[in-house]
C-alpha positions, 0 to 999 in steps of 0.5 A, spaced: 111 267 498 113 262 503 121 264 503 119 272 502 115 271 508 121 267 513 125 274 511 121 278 513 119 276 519 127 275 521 129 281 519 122 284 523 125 282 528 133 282 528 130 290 527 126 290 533 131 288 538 137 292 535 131 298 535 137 301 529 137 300 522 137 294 518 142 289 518 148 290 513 147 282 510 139 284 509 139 291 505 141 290 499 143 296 496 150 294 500 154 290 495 153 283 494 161 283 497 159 286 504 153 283 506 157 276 506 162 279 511 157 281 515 153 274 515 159 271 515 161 276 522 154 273 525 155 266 524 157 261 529 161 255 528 156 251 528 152 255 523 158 254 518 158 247 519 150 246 517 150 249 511 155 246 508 152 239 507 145 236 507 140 236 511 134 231 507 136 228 501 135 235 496 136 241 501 141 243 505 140 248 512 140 255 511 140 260 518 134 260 520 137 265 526 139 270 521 133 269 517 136 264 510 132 259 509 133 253 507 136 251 500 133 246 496 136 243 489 132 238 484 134 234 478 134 236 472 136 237 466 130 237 462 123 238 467 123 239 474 123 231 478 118 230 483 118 231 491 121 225 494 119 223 502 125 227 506 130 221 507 128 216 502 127 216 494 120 214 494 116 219 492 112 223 497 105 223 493 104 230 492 099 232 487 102 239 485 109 237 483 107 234 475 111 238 471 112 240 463 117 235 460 122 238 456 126 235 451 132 232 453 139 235 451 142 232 446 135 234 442 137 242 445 144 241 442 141 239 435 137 244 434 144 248 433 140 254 436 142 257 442 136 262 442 132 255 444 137 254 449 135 260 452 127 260 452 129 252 455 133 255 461 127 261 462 121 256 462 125 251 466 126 256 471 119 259 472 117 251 473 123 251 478 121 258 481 113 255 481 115 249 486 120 252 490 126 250 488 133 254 488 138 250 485 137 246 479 142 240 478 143 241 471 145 241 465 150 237 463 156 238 459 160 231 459 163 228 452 159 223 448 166 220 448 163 213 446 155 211 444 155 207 450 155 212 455 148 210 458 148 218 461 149 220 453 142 223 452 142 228 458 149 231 454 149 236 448 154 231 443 161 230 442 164 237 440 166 242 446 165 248 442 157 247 440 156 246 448 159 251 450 154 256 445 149 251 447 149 251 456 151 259 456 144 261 454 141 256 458 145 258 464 143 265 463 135 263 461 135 260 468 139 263 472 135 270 469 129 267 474 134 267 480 134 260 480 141 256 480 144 253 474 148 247 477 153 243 472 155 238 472 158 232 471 164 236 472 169 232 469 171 226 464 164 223 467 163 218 461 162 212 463 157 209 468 157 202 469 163 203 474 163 211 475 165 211 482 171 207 481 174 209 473 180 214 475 181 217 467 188 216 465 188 223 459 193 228 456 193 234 458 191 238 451 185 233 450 184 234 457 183 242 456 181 242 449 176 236 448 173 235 456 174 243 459 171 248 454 164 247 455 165 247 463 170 254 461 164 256 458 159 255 463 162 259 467 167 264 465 161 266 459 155 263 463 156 265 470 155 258 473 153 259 480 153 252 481 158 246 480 156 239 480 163 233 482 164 227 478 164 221 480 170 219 477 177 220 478 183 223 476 189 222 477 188 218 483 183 224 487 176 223 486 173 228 483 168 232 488 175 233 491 180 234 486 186 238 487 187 239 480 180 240 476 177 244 483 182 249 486 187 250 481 183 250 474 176 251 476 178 257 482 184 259 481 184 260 473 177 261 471 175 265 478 169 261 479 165 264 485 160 259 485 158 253 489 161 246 487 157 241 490 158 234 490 154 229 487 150 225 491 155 220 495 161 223 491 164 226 497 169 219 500 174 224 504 174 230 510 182 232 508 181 231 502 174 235 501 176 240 506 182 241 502 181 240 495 175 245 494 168 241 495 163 246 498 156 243 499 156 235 500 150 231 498 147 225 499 153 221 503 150 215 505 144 215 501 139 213 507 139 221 512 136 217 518 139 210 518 146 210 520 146 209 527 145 216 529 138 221 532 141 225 525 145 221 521 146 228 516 152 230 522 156 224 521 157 227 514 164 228 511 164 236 512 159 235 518 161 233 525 167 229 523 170 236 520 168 240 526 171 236 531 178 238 527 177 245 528 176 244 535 182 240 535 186 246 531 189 241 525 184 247 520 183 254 522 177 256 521 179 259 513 177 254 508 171 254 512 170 261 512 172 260 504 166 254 503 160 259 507 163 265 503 161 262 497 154 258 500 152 266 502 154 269 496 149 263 493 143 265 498 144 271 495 143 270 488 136 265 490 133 265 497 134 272 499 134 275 493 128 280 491 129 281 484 126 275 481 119 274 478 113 268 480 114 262 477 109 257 472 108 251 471 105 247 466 103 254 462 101 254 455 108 258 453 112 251 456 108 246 453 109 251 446 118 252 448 117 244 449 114 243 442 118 249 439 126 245 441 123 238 439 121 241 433 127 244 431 131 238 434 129 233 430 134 230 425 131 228 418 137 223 417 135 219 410 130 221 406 130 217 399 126 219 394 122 224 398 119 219 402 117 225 407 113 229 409 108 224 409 102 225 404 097 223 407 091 226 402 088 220 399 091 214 402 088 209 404 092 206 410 098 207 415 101 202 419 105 205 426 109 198 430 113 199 435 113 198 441 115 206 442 109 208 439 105 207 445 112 208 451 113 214 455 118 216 455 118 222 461 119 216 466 126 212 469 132 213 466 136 215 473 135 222 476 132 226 470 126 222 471 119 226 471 112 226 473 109 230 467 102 233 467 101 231 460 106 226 455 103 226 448 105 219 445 106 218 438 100 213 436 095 218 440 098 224 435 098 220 429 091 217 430 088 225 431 092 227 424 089 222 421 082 222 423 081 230 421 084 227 414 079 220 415 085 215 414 086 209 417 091 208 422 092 200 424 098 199 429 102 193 431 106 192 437 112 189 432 116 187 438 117 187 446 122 191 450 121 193 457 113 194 459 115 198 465 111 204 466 114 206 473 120 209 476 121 211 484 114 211 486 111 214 479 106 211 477 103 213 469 101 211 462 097 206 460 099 199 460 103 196 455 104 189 458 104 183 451 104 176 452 105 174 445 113 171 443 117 176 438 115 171 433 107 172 433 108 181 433 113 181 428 108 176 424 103 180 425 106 187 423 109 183 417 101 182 415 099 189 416 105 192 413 103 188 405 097 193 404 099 199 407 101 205 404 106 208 409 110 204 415 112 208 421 116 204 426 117 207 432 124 203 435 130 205 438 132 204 445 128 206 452 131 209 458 132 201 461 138 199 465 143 198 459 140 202 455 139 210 455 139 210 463 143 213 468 148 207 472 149 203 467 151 203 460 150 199 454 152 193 453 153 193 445 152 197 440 145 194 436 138 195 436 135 191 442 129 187 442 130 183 436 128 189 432 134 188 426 130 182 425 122 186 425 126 192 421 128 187 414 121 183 414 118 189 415 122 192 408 121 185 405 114 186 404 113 194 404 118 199 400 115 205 404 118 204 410 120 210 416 124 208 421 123 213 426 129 212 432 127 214 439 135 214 443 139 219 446 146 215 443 147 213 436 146 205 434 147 200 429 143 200 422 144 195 418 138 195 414 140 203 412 140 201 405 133 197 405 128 203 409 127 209 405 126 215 411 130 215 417 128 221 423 132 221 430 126 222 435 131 223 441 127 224 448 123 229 447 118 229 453 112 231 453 109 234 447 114 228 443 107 225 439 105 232 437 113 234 435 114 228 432 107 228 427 109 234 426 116 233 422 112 227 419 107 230 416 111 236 414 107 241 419 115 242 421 120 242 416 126 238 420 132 243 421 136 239 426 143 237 426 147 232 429 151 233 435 155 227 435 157 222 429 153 216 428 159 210 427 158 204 422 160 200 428 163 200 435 169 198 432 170 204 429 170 209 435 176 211 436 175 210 444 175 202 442 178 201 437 184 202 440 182 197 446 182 201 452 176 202 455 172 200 460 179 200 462 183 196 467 181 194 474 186 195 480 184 190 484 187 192 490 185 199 491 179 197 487 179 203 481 179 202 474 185 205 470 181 208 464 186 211 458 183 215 453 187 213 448 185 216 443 188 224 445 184 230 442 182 224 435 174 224 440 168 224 434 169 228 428 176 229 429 177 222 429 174 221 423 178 225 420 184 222 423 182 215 421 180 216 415 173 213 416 166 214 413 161 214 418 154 213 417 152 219 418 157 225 419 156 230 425 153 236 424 149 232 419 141 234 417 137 234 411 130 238 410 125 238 406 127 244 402 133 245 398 139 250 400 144 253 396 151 255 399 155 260 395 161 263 395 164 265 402 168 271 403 173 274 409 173 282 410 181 281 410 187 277 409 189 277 415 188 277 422 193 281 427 194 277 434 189 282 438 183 283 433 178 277 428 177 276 422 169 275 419 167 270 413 161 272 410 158 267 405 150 267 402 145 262 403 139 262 398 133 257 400 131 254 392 126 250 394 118 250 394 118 251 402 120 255 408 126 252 412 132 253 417 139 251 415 145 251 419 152 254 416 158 251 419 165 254 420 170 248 421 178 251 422 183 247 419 191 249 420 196 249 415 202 248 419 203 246 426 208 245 431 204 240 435 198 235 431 191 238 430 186 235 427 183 236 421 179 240 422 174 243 428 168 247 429 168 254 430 162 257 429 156 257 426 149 260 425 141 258 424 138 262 418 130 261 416 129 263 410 122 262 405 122 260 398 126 263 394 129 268 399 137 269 400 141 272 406 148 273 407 150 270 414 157 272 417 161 269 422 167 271 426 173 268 428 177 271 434 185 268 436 182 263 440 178 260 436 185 258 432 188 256 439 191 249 441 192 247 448 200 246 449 202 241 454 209 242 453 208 250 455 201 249 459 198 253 456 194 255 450 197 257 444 196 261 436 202 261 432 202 265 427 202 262 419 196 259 414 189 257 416 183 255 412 176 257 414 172 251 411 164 253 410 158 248 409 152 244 412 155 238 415 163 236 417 162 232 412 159 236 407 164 243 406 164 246 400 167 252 400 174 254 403 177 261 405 185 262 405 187 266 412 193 268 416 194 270 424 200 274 423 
C-alpha cells in the first residue's frame, strides 16, 4: 500500500504540472523497453549515480523525483530475516517482522520434486510482498563440493542438473508474487573460512559442466531478475567484478537482463566494478555511517568516486547508462509494478507448504529390520536424548538467520503424540553443544543451559535407555561457528560434542536405536552398523518437530532422496584426497591459489572414477513401502541431432502402504573423445502411487543432455556414437539400462 501510494502521488503530480497526459515511464501499456528510455531521458547524473548502490544496509535509493521508491532486499533463502536498524546489524525490534521458517534448501533439493520448489518460492513471496520487501537474496545454487563447506545447508546438493530442475520453479514461484529471486553466490563460492581471498584455480569443462548449469538454468530458464557476486576470486578478479563470469558469460552468452548485485562487502574496486559488469554494490564497509563522512554511503566504489570520473571525462556516461538500464528494468518488474497480488504472512497455507517440503525432504538413510515407522501402540517407554531435540534451529547460521512466529521442537511434538496414545516419553540431554539461543538481537526459545560434564549426561541417558522400547537420538551438528554457519567452515568431518562416544553407549545397552541427524552436510558415522534406523532431519524450520514426528511415526511415509553423496571419511573427497584444498596462500598479495584438482570427478562422478563405495550413495532414500522397477523401454533406437528420445519404464508399489518413489535417469557414454564420467544424472521423476498401484513414468532426454563442455573447442559438444540410459532409484541402485545412439 505504501508503495502504490508513492506512485500515485508522483505521477498525480508529474500529470498536474505538465497538464498532458501520463508520462511514457509511468503507463504501463507502453512496453517495458520504452518506459526505461523515457525514465532514463528523465534522470540527473546524480539520480543515476544513487541507485546503483546502497543507502542503508538492505535498500538502495529509488527516484523519488519521478515517483520510484525505494528498493529494498532481504536475506533469505528459507524465510524472510528480520529488519535491522538502518546502519547496524542489530535488530530493530519490530513486532511484526516474525516470519514462517521454511526448510532450508538442501531439504527443497532432496524432496526431488520440483513442484515443491514451486509452492516454496510462492509462499516465500507472499511473506516478502506482506513485509515490503522487493528482492529477496536467495537461493543459492553453489556446489557441494566438500562436506565441510559451512554455507552447504543453504545449497540444493553436488549435482548441477537436479539445481537447475530445483531453483527454476522456485525463481518462477517467487518472482510470480512481483518480488525478485536474487541468486546467488555467483560462482565457485565453496569455501567459507577465507571466501574473500580464495582465487579458484579450475578447468574450463569443470567450470561449465559442474559450477554453471544451475546459474544457466536460473537464469536462462528461471529468468532471474537478480544476481547476487561471490566473494571469491577467479582468475585473479574478484568475482563481484569479474570480466569472465560477469560480462562475458553471464551477459553476453546467457542474455541476463537483470541486476548483479554485489555481496554485501564484495565490491573492492571503482574500474573494475564499472568495467566488469557489477550493477548494485552493497554493503561496502559495513558500518553506512562511520566512515568519516555526514553519508558514508557516497563514498562507495560506485557512488562519488564513480561520479568524479565521469566529470573528469575518463568514462562517458554508457556503462552507467547500461547499470540504470538494468536497475529501472528491475523497478519495473517490483516497486512499480501493478500486477502482483497482497502478501501473508504466517498463514495456515505457509505453515501446511513448510511441513509439506519437510516431509517429502526427510531422508530415511537406514532402516534394518524395520526399525521405523515407530509402533508405538503398546509400548511402554521411548527415550529422546540430545541436545537437538530441545534447539532451535531457525536462529544463527549467518544471514539465513530468522525470527520465527513459531518453531515446533522435536521433544514438543514427540511428547503430544505420545500422550494422545498414553506412553511415556523421558528425555536426557546426552550431550552439550552450544546453549546459544540468540543471533543479532533474536532472542527465542527456552534455555537450554547445563552445568553437568559430558560424563554425568552420557550416564544418565545410558541408564534411562536400558528400559526403553525406543532410543531417538537427536544429534548432529547446530548452525555454530565450524559447523552449518555462514563465515566459517568445518574443522573435521566427525560428530561434535563427544556424541560418537553417547551413540556406542547408547547401542551397548539398547537394540532399538534411531539416530536422527539434524545438518546440512554430511558427517561421519562410525557406528552405522551398531543403531538400527538412521533419518537425515536436515534444518527444516518451523514446523521440524511436527515433520520429523511425522516420519517417525509413519504418518509420512519418507520419500526424500539425496542431493550429495555421504563419504566414509574425509579422505575419500575427491576434493581432498588430492591435497589441494583449502588451497595455497600468497602472501604477498594476501589471497588463497585453491585448485580444484579433481576436474568434473565432483561427488557421484568422482565416486565412479575412484572407484569408492560411500556410505550412502547420491540419490539415495528408502521408504517404508516396497517398489518395483521394470523394464525400461525408448520410443526409438535413435535420436537425430535436432529431435529426443523418451524412456519409459513401469514403476508398481508392492507394498502395504502409499508412497513416493523417484525414478533416476543417469547418462552414460560408450565412447568419447574426451573423459567423461561414468555416469550423470539427467532426468528424473517423483510418482505417488498406492498399495498395488503401478504407472509408467517417462523421461526424456534432448542433445544436450548427451553434451560435454569442450575446452579445446570452447564450446559444448555431442558427438554422434553409443549411449546407455541407465534407470533405478539411487546412483547406486540402477537396474535397467537402454542402448542408444545420437546420430
Amino acid at each position: 500500500m505504501r508503495k502504490c501510494i508513492i506512485i500515485a502521488l508522483a505521477a498525480f503530480a508529474t500529470m498536474t504540472a505538465n497538464a498532458q497526459t501520463i508520462p511514457v515511464y509511468l503507463d504501463e501499456s507502453r512496453p517495458i523497453e520504452e518506459r526505461i528510455d523515457d525514465a532514463l531521458s528523465r534522470m540527473t547524473l546524480d539520480e543515476k549515480i544513487a541507485v546503483i548502490h546502497a543507502q542503508s544496509k538492505f535498500s538502495s535509493a529509488g527516484v523519488k523525483r519521478l515517483g520510484f521508491p525505494d528498493f529494498w532486499t532481504d536475506d533469505g533463502p528459507h524465510g524472510v530475516r528480520p529488519d535491522v536498524l538502518w546502519d547496524e546489524w542489530v535488530q530493530a525490534g519490530h513486532t511484526n517482522d516474525s516470519c514462517v521458517a521454511f526448510p532450508a534448501l538442501t531439504c527443497l533439493a532432496a524432496t526431488w520434486n520440483p513442484q515443491m520448489a514451486r509452492i516454496y518460492g510462492e509462499s516465500l513471496g507472499e511473506e516478502a510482498l506482506y513485509r515490503d520487501k522487493d528482492m529477496i537474496l536467495g537461493p543459492g545454487v553453489n556446489i557441494n563440493r566438500t562436506p565441510l563447506n559451512g554455507r552447504n545447508f543453504e545449497y540444493m546438493g553436488e549435482d548441477p542438473y537436479l539445481a537447475g530442475r530445483m531453483v527454476v520453479p522456485y525463481i518462477q514461484g517467487l518472482q510470480s508474487k512481483g518480488v525478485a529471486a536474487c541468486v546467488k553466490h555467483y560462482a565457485l563460492n565453496n569455501d567459507e573460512t577465507y571466501r574473500h581471498q580464495v582465487n579458484v584455480i579450475v578447468d574450463d569443462r569443470a567450470l561449465h559442466e559442474i559450477y554453471l548449469p544451475a546459474f544457466r538454468a536460473a537464469v536462462v530458464e528461471g529468468g532471474a531478475w537478480g544476481i547476487m557476486g561471490a566473494y571469491n576470486l577467479y582468475k585473479g578478479q574478484h568475482n563481484c567484478h569479474n570480466d569472465i563470469l560477469l560480462n562475458q558469460i553471464l551477459k553476453r552468452d546467457w542474455r541476463f537482463d537483470g541486476v548483479v548485485v554485489s555481496d554485501w562487502g564484495g565490491c573492492h574496486d571503482t574500474d573494475e566494478a564499472i568495467r566488469n559488469g557489477l550493477d548494485i554494490e552493497f554493503g561496502t564497509w559495513t558500518d553506512g555511517l562511520t566512515m568519516g563522512a555526514t553519508n558514508a554511503y557516497d563514498n562507495y566504489y560506485l557512488a562519488l568516486a564513480y561520479k568524479q570520473l565521469i566529470l573528469e571525462g575518463k568514462y562517458t556516461e554508457k556503462e552507467l547508462n547500461d547499470k540504470v538500464r538494468r536497475v529501472l528494468r528491475l523497478f519495473f518488474r517490483t516497486t512499480m509494478s501493478k500486477n502482483h497480488s497482497y502478501g501473508f504472512l504466517c498463514s495456515d497455507a505457509h505453515y501446511a507448504a513448510a511441513r509439506q517440503i519437510a516431509d517429502e525432504g526427510i531422508v530415511l538413510l537406514q532402516n534394518n529390520n524395520n526399525l521405523l515407522p515407530l509402533r508405538l501402540e503398546g509400548k511402554r517407554r521411548i527415550l529422546v536424548v540430545g541436545e537437538n531435540a530441545i534447539k532451535m534451529m531457525t536462529v544463527g547460521g549467518g544471514s539465513s538467520s530468522l525470527k520465527v512466529q513459531r518453531e515446533v521442537l522435536p521433544l514438543d511434538a514427540i511428547n503430544a503424540q505420545c500422550s494422545l496414545l498414553n506412553v511415556q516419553c523421558d528425555y536426557a540431554r546426552g550431550y552439550v553443544g552450544d546453549t546459544v539461543q540468540s543471533y543479532n538481537n533474536v532472542t527465542v526459545g527456552r534455555s537450554i543451559a547445563e552445568s553437568r560434564s559430558p560424563e554425568i549426561l552420557r550416564n544418565e541417558a545410558v541408564e534411562k535407555a536400558k528400559d526403553a522400547d525406543y532410543v531417538i537420538i537427536f544429534g548432529g551438528l547446530n548452525k555454530s561457528n565450524h559447523q552449518d554457519c555462514e563465515g566459517s567452515d568445518r574443522e573435521d568431518y566427525g560428530l561434535p560434542y563427544q556424541q560418537n562416544e553417547l551413540v556406542e553407549a547408547l547401542a551397548r545397552v539398547n537394540k532399538n536405536i534411531v539416530f536422527v541427524n539434524i545438518s546440512g552436510n554430511a558427517v561421519a558415522m562410525p557406528w552405522k552398523d551398531k543403531v538400527g534406523a538412521i533419518v537425515q532431519g536436515w534444518f527444516i524450520g518451523s514446523e521440524s518437530g511436527n515433520a520429523l514426528c511425522d516420519v517417525l511415526t509413519g504418518k509420512a511415509n519418507p520419500s526424500g532422496k539425496l542431493p550429495f553423496t555421504w563419504w566414509n571419511t574425509l579422505q575419500e573427497v575427491p576434493a581432498h584426497r588430492l591435497g589441494t584444498y583449502p588451497g595455497t596462500w600468497r602472501a604477498a598479495h594476501d589471497i588463497i591459489d585453491e585448485t580444484y584438482a579433481e576436474s568434473i570427478y565432483v561427488g557421484y562422478r568422482g565416486v565412479d572414477h575412484y572407484k569408492i563405495r560411500p556410505t550412502f550413495a547420491f540419490g539415495h532414500g528408502l521408504s517404508y513401502t516396497i517398489f518395483e522397477v521394470g523394464k525400461a523401454t525408448a520410443d526409438k533406437s535413435a535420436m537425430t541431432a535436432d529431435g529426443t528420445i523418451t524412456f519409459t519404464v513401469n514403476v508398481k508399489n508392492t507394498g502395504t502402504l502409499a508412497g513416493a518413489e523417484v525414478v533416476q535417469l543417469y547418462v552414460h557414454d560408450v565412447k568419447s573423445s574426451l573423459p567423461r564420467p561414468e555416469k550423470e544424472l539427467k532426468a528424473f521423476q517423483k510418482v505417488y502411487l498406492q498399495p498395488g498401484e503401478s504407472r509408467d513414468v517417462s523421461l526424456t532426454l534432448d542433445k544436450n543432455a548427451l553434451s560435454f563442455y569442450d575446452d579445446g573447442k570452447g564450446q559444448w559438444v555431442a558427438e554422434p556414437g553409443a549411449f546407455e540410459a541407465l534407470i533405478g532409484t539411487s546412483s547406486d541402485h540402477l537396474t535397467t539400462k537402454v542402448k542408444f545412439t545420437l546420430q
